[in-house]
N, C-alpha and C positions, 0 to 999 in steps of 0.2 A: 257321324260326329254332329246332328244335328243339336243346335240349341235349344232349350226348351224351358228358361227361367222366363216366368210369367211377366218379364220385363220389355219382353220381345212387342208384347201386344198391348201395352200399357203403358209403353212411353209419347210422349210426346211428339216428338220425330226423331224415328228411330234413323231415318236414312240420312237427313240431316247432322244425327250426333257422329255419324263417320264417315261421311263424305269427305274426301280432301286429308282424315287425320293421318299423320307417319308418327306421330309421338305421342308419349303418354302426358304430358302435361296440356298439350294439345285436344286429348279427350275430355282433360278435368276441366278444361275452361270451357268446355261447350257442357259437361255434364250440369255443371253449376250455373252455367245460365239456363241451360232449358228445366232447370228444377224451381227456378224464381218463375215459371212464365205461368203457370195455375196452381199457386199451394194450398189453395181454398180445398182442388178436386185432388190433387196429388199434392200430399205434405213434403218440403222441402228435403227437410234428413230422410224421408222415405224413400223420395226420389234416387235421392244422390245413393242410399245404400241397394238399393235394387238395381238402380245401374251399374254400380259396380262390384256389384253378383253377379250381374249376367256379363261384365267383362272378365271376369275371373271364370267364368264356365268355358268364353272362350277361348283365355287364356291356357287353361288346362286342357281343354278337350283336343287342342293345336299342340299339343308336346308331351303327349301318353310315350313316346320314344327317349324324349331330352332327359336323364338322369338326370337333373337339374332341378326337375319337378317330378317327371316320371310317374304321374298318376294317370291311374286309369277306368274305364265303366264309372265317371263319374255322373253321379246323379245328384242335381240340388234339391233342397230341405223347400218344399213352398206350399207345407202347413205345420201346425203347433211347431211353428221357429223357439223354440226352445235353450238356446247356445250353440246350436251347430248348423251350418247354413248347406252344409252338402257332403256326403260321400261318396268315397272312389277304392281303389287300391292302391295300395303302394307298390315300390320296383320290387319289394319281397317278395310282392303277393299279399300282403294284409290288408285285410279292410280299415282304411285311414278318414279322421274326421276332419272338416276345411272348414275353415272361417275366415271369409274377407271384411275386412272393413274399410272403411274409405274416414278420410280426414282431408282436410281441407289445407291442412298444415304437414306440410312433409320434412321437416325439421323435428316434429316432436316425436315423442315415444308412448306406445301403447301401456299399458299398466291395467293389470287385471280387474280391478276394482274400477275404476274411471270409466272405463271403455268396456265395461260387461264382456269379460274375456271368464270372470270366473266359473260361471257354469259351464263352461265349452270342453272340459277333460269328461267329466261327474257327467253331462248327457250322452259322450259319448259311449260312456264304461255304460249308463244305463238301457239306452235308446239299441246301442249295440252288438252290447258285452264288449267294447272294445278293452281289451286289457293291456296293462304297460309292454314294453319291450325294449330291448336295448336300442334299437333304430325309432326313427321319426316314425310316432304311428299320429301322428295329426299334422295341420299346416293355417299358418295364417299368411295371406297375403294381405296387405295395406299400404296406402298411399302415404301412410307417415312413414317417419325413417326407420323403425321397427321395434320392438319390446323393449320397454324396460328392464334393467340387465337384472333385477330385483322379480320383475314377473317369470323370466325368460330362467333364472338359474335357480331361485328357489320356489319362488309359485307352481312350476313345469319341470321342473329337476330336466333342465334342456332337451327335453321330447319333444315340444315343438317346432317345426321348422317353419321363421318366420320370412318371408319372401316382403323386402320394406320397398320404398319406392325406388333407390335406386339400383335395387336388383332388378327389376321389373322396369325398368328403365333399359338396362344391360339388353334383356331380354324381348323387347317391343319397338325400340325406336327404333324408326328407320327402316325396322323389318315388314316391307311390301307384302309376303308371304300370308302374313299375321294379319294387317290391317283388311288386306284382300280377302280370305279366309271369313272374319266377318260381313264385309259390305256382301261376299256373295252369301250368307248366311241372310241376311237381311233383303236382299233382292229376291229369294226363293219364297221369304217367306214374305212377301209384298205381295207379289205374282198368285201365291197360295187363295191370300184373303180376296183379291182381285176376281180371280177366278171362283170366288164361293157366289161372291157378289155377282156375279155375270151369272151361275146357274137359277141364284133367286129369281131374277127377272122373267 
């Protein structure tokens, strides 16, 4: 279940961003501060949506059992980002396409147009023959409150299963397991770099 979205090695302070977190609101205040702290060298919105890629990797790759989410072999998109940020399988067994998005405002609602959701079906039919089916063969997670019912039932003829903030709230606060899970994800890979550095010398 290693990590391996290039946010790992590219943030700021990674070990910082989850030290102490048990909540998800908790992660978006420190995400959004540490994304103002160089956006000369790391642009602001880039920051904030790469980090919350790589919390949605760990989010998934932490609950390949939970029916809930039930994805699995997920692997994230980290060239020609195209509409789709990662795939995995679904609890059927079908290859399913993920797209996180992070928003600042978890009151609002996504809309396909606004929030560049529309190419995310069209790359995945492309990119991976994904064809329809009657079950969920894609998934958005996002820290707004989730689809516009206008994207979500006629944009998507409801195939996608959107996970809004306070699903993912249900699912992360408070959960030690979860937050633990990361920091030791982050600690191996501290130790990693650490140790590359000590053979240079």
């Amino acid at each position: 279940m290693k990590l391996t979205h290039p946010f790992i090695y590219r943030s700021h302070d990674l070990n910082g961003l989850f030290k102490n977190v048990k909540t998800l609101s908790q992660f978006m205040k420190r995400l959004e501060k540490q994304s103002k702290m160089f956006p000369e060298r790391y642009p602001i919105e880039k920051y904030l949506g790469d980090g919350w890629e790589f919390f949605c990797e760990a989010l998934i790759k932490s609950h390949p059992c939970d029916n809930r989410i039930g994805i699995s072999e997920y692997v994230p998109v980290t060239k020609n980002d195209n509409g789709v940020d990662g795939y995995g399988v679904n609890i059927f067994g079908e290859v399913c396409a993920v797209q996180p998005k992070y928003r600042s405002n978890t009151k609002g609602l996504l809309t396909s147009t606004t929030d560049k959701l529309d190419s995310f079906i069209t790359e995945a039919l492309l990119e991976k023959n994904i064809q329809p089916s009657k079950q969920y063969r894609h998934f958005v997670f996002t820290t707004a409150k989730g689809l516009h019912h206008y994207t979500d039932h006629e944009k998507y003829r409801g195939k996608v299963k959107c996970f809004g903030y306070d699903e993912i709230r249900s699912l992360v606060d408070n959960n030690l397991h979860f937050w633990n899970f990361i920091r030791g994800e982050v600690l191996q890979f501290e130790e990693k770099v650490l140790s590359l550095k000590g053979n240079k010398k």
